[in-house]
C-alpha positions as CSV (number, residue, x, y, z in Angstrom):
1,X,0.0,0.0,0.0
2,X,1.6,3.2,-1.4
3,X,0.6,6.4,0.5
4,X,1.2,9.8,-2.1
5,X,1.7,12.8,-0.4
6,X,0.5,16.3,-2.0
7,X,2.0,19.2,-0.7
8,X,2.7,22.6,-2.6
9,X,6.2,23.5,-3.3
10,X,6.1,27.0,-3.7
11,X,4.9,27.4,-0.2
12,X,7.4,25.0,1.1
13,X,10.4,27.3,-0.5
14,X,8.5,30.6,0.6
15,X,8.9,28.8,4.5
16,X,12.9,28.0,3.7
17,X,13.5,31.4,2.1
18,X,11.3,32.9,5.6
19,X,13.8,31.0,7.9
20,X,16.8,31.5,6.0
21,X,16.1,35.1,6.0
22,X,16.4,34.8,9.7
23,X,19.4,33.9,9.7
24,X,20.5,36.5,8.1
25,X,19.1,38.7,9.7
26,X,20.2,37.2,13.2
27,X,24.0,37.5,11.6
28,X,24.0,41.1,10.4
29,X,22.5,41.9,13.7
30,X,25.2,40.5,15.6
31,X,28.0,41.8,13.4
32,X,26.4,45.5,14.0
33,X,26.9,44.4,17.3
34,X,30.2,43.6,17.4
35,X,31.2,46.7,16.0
36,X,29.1,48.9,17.7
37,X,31.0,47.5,21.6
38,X,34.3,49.5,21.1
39,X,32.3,53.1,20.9
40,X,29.5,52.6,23.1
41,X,32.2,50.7,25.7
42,X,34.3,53.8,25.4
43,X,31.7,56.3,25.3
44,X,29.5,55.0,28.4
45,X,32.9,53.6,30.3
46,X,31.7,50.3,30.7
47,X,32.9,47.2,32.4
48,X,33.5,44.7,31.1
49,X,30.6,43.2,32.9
50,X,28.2,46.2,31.6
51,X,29.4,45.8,28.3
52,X,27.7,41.8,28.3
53,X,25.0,42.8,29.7
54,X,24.4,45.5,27.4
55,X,25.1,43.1,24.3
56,X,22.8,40.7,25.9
57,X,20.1,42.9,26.1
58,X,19.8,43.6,22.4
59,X,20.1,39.8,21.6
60,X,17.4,39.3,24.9
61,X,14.8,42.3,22.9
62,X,15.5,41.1,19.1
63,X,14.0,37.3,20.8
64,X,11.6,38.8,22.3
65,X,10.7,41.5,19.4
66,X,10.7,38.5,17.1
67,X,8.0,36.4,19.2
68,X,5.8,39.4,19.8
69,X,5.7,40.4,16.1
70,X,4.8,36.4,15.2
71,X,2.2,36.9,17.3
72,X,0.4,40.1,15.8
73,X,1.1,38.5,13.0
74,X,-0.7,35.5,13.1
């Protein structure tokens, strides 16, 4: 007994290109990051402690912006 399975293709790529697109995204964030820590550590005298908390926070909001804006968007 052979069981076909019908799906449609052109939604499955629109879902890869979706994710893939956050992954990019989620890279170029963190490389704005990365070169944003040398100014805004020497600007706002940070330690080093202050410094990963402040990069945490923008990783911490971009989840929780992303989670939010699934939500309205459902």
């Amino acid at each position: 007994m052979s069981y076909e399975q019908k799906f449609n293709a052109g939604y499955v790529y629109l879902i890869c290109c979706c994710a893939s697109l956050g992954g990019l995204m989620f890279g170029y964030s963190t490389a704005v990051i990365s070169g944003a820590i040398s100014p805004v550590k020497m600007y706002f005298a940070l330690s080093p402690a202050e410094v990963g908390w402040a990069v945490s926070s923008i990783i911490a909001g971009a989840t929780v912006g992303a989670l939010l804006a699934g939500t309205i968007a459902e």
